[in-house]
MARRODREN-798057 format. One record per residue: x, y, z of N, C-alpha, C in turn. Coordinates in steps of 0.1 Angstrom, whole numbers, padded with zeros to 4 digits, always signed. Example, Ala and Ser with C-alpha at 12.3 -4.5 7.8 and 13.67 -1.06 7.14 Angstrom:
2
+0132-0057+0078+0123-0045+0078+0132-0033+0078+0128-0022+0071+0137-0011+0071+0129+0000+0079
***
This chain:
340
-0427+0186-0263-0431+0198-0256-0443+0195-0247-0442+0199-0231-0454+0195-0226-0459+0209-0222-0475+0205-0225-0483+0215-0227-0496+0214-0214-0502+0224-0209-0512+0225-0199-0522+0233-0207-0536+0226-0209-0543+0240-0210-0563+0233-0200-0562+0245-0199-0571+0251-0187-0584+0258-0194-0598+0253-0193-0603+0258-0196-0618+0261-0185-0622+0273-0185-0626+0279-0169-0635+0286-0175-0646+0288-0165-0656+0295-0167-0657+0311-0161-0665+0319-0167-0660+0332-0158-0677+0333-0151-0674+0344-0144-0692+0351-0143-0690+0365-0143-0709+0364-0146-0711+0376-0146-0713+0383-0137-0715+0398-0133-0717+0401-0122-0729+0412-0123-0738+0414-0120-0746+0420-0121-0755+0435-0107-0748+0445-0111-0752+0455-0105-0747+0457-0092-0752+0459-0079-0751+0455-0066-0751+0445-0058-0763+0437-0067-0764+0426-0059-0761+0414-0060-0742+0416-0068-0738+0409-0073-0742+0394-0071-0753+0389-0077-0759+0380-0083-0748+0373-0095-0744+0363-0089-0736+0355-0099-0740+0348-0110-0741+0348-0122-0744+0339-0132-0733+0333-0138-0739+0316-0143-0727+0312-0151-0725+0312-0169-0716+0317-0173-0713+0322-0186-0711+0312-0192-0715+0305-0208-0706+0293-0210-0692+0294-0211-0688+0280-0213-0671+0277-0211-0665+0285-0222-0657+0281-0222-0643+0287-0233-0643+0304-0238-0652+0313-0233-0652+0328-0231-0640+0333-0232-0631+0325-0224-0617+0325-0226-0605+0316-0221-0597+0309-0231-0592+0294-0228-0579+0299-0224-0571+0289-0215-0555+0295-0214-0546+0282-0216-0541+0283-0221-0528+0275-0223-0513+0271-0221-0509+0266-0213-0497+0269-0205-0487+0256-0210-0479+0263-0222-0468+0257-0227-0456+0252-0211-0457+0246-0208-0453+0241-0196-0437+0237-0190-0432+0227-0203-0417+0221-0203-0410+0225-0215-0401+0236-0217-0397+0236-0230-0381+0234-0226-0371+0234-0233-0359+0233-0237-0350+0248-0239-0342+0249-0229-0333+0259-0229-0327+0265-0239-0327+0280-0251-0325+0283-0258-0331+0278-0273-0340+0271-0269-0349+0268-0280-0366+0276-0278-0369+0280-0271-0378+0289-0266-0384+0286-0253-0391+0298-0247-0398+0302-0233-0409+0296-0229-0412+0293-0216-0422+0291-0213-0432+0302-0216-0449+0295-0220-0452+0305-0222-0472+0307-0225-0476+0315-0217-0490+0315-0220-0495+0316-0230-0509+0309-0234-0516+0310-0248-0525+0313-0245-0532+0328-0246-0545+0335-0239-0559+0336-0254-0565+0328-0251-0574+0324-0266-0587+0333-0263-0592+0345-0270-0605+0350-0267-0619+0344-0278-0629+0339-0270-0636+0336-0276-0649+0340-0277-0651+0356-0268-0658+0367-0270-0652+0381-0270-0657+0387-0277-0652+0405-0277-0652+0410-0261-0633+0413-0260-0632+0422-0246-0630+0437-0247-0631+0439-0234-0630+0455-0239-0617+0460-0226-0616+0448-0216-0600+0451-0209-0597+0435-0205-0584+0431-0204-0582+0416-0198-0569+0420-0192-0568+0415-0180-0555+0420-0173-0550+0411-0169-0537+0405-0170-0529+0390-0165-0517+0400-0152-0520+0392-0146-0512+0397-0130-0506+0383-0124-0492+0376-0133-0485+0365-0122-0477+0371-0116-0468+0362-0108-0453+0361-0103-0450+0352-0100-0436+0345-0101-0430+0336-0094-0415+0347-0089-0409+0340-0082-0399+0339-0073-0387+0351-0079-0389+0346-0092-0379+0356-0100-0389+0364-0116-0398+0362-0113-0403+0367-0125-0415+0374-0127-0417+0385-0129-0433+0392-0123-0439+0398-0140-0452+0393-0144-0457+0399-0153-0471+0406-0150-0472+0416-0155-0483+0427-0154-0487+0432-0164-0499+0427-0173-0500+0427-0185-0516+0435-0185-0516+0443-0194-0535+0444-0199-0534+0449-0213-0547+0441-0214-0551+0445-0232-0561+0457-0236-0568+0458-0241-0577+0464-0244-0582+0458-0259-0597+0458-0262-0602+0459-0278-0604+0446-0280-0601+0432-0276-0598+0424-0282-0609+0418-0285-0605+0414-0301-0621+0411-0304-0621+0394-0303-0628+0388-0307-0629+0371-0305-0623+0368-0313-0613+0357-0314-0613+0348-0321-0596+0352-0319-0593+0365-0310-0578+0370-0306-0570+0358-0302-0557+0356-0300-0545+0352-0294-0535+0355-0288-0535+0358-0277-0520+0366-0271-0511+0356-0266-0499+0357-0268-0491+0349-0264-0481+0355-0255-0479+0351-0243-0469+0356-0232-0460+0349-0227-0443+0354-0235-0434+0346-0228-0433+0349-0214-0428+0332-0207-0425+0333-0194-0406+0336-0189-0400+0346-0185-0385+0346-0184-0384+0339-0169-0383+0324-0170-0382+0317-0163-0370+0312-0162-0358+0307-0152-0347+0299-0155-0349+0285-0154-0335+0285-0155-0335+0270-0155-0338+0257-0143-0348+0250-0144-0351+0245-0133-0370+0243-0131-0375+0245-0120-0388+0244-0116-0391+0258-0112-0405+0268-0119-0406+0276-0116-0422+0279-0111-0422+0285-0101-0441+0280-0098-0448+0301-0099-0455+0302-0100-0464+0310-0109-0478+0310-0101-0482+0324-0095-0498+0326-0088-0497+0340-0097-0515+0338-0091-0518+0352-0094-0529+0351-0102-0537+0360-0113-0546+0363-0115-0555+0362-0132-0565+0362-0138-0568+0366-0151-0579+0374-0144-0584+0390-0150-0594+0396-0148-0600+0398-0162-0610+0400-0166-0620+0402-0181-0630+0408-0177-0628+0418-0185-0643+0427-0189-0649+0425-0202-0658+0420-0202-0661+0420-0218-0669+0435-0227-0665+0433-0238-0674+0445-0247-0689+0447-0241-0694+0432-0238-0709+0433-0239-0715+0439-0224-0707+0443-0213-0709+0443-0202-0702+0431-0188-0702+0424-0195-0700+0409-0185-0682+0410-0180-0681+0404-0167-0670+0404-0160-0666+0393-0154-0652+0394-0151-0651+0379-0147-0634+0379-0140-0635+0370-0134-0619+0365-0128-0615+0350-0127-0602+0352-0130-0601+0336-0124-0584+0334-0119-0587+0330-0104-0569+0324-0099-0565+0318-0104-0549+0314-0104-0541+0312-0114-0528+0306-0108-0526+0293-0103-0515+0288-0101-0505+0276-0108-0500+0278-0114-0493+0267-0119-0477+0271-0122-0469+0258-0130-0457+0256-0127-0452+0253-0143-0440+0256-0144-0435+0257-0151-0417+0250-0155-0412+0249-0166-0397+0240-0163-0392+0243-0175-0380+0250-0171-0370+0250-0184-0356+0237-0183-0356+0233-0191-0351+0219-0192-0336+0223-0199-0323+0220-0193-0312+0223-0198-0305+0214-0212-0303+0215-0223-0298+0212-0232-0294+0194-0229-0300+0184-0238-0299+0170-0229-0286+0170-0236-0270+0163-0228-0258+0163-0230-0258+0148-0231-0249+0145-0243-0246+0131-0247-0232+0125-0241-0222+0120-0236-0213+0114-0233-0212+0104-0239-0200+0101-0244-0193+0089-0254-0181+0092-0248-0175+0082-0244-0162+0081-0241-0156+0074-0254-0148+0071-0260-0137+0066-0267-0135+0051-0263-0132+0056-0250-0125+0039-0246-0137+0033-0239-0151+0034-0241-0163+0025-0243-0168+0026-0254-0160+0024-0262-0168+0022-0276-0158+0009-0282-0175-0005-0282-0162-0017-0292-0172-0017-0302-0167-0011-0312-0173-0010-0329-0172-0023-0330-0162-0033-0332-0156-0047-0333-0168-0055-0333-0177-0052-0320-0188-0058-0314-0200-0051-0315-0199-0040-0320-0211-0033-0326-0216-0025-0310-0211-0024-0302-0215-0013-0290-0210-0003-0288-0214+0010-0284-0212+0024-0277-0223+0026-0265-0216+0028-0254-0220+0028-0245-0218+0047-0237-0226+0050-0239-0230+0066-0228-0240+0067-0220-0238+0079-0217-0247+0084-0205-0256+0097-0211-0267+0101-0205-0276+0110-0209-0280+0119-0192-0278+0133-0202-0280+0145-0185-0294+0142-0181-0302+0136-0185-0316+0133-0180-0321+0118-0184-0331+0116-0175-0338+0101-0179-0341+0100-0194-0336+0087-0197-0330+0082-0212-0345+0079-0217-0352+0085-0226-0358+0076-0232-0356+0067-0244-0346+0072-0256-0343+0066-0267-0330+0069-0277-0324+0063-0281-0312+0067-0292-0315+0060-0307-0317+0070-0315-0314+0068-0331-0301+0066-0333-0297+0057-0344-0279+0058-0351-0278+0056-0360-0267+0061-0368-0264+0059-0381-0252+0054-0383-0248+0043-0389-0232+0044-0387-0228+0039-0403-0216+0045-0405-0215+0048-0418-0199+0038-0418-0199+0029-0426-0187+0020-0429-0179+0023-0441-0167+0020-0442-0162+0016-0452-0159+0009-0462-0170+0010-0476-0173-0002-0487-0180-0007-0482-0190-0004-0472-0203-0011-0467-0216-0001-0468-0226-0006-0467-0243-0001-0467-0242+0008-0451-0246+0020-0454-0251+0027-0443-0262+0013-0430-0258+0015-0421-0273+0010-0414-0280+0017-0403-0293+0015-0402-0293+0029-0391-0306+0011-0379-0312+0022-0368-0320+0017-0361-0320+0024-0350-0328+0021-0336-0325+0028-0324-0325+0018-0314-0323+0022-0305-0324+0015-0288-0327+0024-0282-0339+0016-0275-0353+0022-0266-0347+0018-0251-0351+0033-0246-0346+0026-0227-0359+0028-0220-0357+0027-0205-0374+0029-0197-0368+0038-0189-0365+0047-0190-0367+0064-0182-0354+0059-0169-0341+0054-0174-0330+0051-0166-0328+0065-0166-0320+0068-0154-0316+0084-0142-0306+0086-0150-0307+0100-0149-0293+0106-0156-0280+0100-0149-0270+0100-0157-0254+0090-0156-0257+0078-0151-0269+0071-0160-0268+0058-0162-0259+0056-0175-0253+0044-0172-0244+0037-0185-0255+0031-0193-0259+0032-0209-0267+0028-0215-0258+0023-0222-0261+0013-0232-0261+0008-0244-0261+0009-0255-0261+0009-0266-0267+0014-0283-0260-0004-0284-0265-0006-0292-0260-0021-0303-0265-0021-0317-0255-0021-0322-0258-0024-0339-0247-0035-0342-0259-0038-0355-0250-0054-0364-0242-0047-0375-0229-0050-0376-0221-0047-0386-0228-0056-0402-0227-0049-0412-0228-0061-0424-0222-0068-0427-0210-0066-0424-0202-0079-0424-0189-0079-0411-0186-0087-0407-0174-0089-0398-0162-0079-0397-0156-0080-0410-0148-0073-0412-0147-0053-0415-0160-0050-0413-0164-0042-0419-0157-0029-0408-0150-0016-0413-0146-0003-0407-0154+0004-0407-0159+0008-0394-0167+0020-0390-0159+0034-0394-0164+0043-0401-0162+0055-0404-0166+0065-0392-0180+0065-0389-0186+0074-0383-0200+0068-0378-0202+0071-0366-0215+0069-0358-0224+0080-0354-0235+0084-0361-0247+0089-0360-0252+0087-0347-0256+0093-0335-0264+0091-0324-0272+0102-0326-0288+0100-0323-0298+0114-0318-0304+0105-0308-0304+0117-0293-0309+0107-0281-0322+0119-0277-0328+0104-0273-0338+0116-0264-0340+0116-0250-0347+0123-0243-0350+0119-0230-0365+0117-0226-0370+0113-0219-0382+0104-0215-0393+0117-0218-0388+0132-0216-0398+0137-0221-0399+0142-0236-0390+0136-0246-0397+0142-0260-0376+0151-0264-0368+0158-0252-0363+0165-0259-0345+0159-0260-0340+0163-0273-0331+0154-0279-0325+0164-0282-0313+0158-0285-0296+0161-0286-0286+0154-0297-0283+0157-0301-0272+0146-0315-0258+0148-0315-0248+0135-0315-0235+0137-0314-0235+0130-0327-0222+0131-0333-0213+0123-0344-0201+0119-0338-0197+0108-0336-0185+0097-0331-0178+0094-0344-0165+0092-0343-0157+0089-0360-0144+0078-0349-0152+0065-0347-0145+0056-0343-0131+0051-0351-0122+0059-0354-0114+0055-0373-0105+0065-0369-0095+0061-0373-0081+0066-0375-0074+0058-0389-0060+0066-0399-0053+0057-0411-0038+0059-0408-0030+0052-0401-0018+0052-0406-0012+0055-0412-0002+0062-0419+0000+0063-0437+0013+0062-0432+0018+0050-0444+0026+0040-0442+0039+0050-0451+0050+0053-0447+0058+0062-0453+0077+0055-0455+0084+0061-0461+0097+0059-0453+0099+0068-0444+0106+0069-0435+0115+0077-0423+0121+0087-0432+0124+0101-0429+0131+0110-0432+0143+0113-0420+0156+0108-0429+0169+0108-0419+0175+0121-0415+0171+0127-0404+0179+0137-0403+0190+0135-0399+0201+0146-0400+0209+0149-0397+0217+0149-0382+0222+0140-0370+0222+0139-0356+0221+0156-0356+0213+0157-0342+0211+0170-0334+0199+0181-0345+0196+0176-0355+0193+0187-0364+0176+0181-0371+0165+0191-0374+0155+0190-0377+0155+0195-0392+0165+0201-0399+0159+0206-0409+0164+0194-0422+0153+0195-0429+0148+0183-0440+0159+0183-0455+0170+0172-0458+0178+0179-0464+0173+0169-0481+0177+0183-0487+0173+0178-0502+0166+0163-0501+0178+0156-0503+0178+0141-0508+0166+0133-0506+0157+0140-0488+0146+0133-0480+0136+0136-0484+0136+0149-0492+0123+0150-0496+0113+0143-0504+0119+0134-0515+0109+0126-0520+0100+0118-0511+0104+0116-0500+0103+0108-0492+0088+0112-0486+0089+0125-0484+0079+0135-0477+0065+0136-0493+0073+0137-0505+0066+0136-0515+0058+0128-0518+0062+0113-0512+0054+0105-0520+0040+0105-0504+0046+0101-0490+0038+0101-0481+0027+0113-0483+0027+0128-0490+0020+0139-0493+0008+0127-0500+0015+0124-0513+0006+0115-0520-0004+0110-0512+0001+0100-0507-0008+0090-0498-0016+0095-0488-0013+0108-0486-0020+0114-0475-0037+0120-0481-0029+0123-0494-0041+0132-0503-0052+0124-0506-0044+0115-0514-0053+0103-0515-0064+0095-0502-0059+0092-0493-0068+0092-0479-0078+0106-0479-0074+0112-0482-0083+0127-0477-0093+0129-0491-0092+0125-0500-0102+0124-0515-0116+0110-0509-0106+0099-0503-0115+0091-0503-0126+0092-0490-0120+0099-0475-0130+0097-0467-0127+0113-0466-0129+0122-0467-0129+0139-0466-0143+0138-0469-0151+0132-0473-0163+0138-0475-0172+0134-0464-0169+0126-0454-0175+0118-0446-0169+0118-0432-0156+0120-0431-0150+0121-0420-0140+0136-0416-0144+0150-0405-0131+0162-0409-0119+0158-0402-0110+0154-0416-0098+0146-0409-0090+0162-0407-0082+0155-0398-0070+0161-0397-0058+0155-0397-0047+0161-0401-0031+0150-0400-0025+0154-0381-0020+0144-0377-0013+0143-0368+0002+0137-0374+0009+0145-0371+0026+0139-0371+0032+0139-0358+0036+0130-0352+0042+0124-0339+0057+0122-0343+0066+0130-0336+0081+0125-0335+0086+0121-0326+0095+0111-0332+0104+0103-0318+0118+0100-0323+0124+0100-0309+0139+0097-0312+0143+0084-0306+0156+0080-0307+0165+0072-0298+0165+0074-0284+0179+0067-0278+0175+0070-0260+0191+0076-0258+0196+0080-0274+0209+0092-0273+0206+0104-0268+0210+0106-0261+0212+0121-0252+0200+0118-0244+0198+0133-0235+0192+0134-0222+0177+0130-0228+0169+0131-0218+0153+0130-0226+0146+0143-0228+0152+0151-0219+0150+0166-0222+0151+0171-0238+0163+0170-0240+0172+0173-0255+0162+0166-0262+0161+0151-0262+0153+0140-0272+0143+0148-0273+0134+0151-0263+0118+0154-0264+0118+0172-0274+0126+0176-0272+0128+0187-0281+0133+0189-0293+0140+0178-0300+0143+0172-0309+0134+0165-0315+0129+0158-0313+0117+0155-0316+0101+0163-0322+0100+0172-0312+0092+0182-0318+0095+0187-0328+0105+0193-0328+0116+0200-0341+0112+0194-0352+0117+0182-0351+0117+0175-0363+0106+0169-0372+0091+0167-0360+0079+0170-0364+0075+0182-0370+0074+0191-0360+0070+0208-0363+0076+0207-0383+0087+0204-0384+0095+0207-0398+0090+0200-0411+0084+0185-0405+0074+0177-0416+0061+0182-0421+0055+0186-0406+0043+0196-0409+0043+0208-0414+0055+0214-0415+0055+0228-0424+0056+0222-0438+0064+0209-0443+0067+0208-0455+0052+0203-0456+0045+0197-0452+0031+0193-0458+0023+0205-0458+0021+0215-0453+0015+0226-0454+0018+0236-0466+0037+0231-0465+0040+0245-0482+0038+0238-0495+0035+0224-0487+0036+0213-0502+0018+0214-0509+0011+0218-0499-0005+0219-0505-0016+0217-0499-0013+0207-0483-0019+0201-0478-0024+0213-0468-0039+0213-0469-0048+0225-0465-0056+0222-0451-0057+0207-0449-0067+0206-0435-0057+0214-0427-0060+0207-0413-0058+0206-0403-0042+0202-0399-0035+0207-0391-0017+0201-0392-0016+0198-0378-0013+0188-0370-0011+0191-0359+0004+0184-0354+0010+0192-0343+0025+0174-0341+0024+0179-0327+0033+0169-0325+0041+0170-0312+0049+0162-0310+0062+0161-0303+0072+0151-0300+0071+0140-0286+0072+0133-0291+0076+0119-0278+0086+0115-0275+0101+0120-0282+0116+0120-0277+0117+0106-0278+0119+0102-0267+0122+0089-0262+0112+0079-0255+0103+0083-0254+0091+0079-0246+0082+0065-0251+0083+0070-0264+0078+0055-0269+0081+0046-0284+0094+0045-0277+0101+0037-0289+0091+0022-0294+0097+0023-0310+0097+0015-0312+0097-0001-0308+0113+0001-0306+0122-0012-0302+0128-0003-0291+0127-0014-0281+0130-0014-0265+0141-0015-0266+0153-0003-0261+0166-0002-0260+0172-0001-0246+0186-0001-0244+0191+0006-0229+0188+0019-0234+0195+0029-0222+0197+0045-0226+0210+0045-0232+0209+0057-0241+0223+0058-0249+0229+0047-0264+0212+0042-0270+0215+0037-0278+0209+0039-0288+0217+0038-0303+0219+0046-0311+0211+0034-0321+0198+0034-0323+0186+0029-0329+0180+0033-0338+0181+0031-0354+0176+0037-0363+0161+0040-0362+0158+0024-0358+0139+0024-0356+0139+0031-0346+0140+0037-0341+0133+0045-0328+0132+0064-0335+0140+0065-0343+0141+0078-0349+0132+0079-0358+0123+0084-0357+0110+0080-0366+0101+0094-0367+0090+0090-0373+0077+0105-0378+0066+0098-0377+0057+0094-0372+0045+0090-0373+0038+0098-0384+0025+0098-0393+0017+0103-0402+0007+0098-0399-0007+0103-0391-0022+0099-0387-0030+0108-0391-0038+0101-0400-0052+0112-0402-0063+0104-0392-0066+0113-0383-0080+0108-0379-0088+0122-0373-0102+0123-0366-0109+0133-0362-0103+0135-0347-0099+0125-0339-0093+0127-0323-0082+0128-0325-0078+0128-0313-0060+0125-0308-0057+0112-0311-0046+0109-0315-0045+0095-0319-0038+0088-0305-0029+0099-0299-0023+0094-0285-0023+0107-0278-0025+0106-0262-0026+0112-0253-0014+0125-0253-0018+0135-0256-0001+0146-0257-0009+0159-0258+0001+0166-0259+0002+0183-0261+0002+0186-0274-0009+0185-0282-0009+0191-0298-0010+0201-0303+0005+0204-0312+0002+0217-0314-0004+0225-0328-0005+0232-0330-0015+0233-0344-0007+0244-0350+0000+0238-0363+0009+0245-0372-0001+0258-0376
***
């Protein structure tokens, strides 16, 4: 938080022949909270009395915002505090302090300064600049970068944390973060960032660089048909298992969700496939849903689009008829997801 304070002498004025004397300092000190942070509070005066008044009158304006204030009574040792309803941006501020004091004594003082409400600092992480592998995440910061804290949380490994310090690079610079894995092999769960910017104000994202496969059999439907017959259901039973079990072990550390992806052969049009395919997803995710499974459900079909095994059209390919099962926090592939 950057802060201004101002401390000014007043005078007295005496009779007619207004004969100026000087009063000591701090009579009354002002304080001008300067740079704050959007929705976390206002700019804002801090009016300190350090003798008994008996009127004090504050008269600013800027561009959009006009205050006209008076007190009365205030004894020493008072504090008034005056939010500024400034927006967002650079806001400049004239105008006045007048004081009368209890004891007789009077005084003025001009009043110009400036003020900044600072917009929420925005973190950027893309996905596809992040090599955990190599221990880097690379973003950008809405304002000049001062610094990033991290935490990043592994799998069967020691939390590690640290930060990387920048020198006041311009907003949508590409920065850096680098951390050492504990060991080589080691699975990133989740990445901690708190960033700041060159003046003090900060922002925090959580990254879940991780996705789990769950390794299943195929449930055979029936050509042209999505609905799940007796026989397959164990099938759906035991993958439920495996799914639970994934969600006991990182549920407390990662909010997974399931993804189910369907795909077909390159039988019939790609129209038909791609809606067949949904079906046939949409129908695994309802059975995981009536079977217990409480997160998040999400599917969508790929028809034909991304087989397996590379076929002509019109061939009749077990492996291409398939259900994907993905727990992770993002999209696992680029689609239309719908949420059971």
């Amino acid at each position: 938080m950057s802060q201004q304070r101002f401390f000014f002498m007043l005078f007295l004025v005496f009779g007619v022949s207004y004969a100026q004397t000087l009063l000591a300092a701090n009579d009354v000190d002002l304080e001008i909270r300067s740079k704050v942070l959007q929705g976390q509070e206002k700019p804002r005066l801090l009016i300190k009395i350090h003798r008994d008044v008996n009127v004090l009158k504050l008269e600013i304006e800027s561009p959009k915002d006009k205050v006209h204030k008076t007190w009365r009574g205030l004894k020493k040792g008072k504090t008034l505090e005056v939010e500024l309803d400034a927006s967002i941006g650079q806001s400049n501020y004239v105008g006045r302090l007048k004081v009368s004091f209890s004891d007789g004594g009077t005084g003025e003082m001009p009043l110009a300064f400036g003020v900044e409400v600072v917009a929420p600092l925005k973190i950027v992480v893309p996905y596809a600049r992040m090599d955990v592998q190599q221990g880097k995440v690379e973003l950008t910061l809405s304002e000049a970068a001062g610094r990033c804290q991290y935490d990043v949380t592994f799998d069967g490994a020691p939390q590690i944390s640290g930060q990387e310090r920048f020198v006041g690079e311009p907003a949508g610079t590409w920065l850096a973060v680098h951390f050492k894995k504990p060991k080589a092999d080691a699975v990133v769960l989740k990445i901690r960032l708190v960033c700041y910017d060159r003046h003090g104000f900060y922002s925090g994202i959580d990254l879940f660089p991780w996705q789990l496969d769950i390794p299943h059999q195929d449930v055979v439907f029936a050509s042209g048909r999505a609905d799940i017959e007796e026989t397959e259901k164990p099938k759906l039973e035991s993958a439920l298992a495996d799914v639970g079990t994934a969600v006991r072990r990182y549920g407390a550390i990662i909010p997974i969700k399931l993804y189910i992806s369907g795909h077909t052969d390159t039988v019939g049009t790609p129209a038909m496939n791609k809606a067949l395919s949904l079906r046939r997803a949409k129908a695994i995710a309802a059975y995981f849903r009536a079977h217990g499974f409480k997160l998040d459900v999400l599917y969508t079909g790929f028809g034909e689009t991304h087989l397996a095994v590379g076929t002509a059209d019109e061939v009749d390919e077990v492996r291409n008829r398939r259900a994907l099962y993905t727990i992770s926090v993002k999209e696992p592939l680029q689609a239309t997801w719908l949420k059971l």
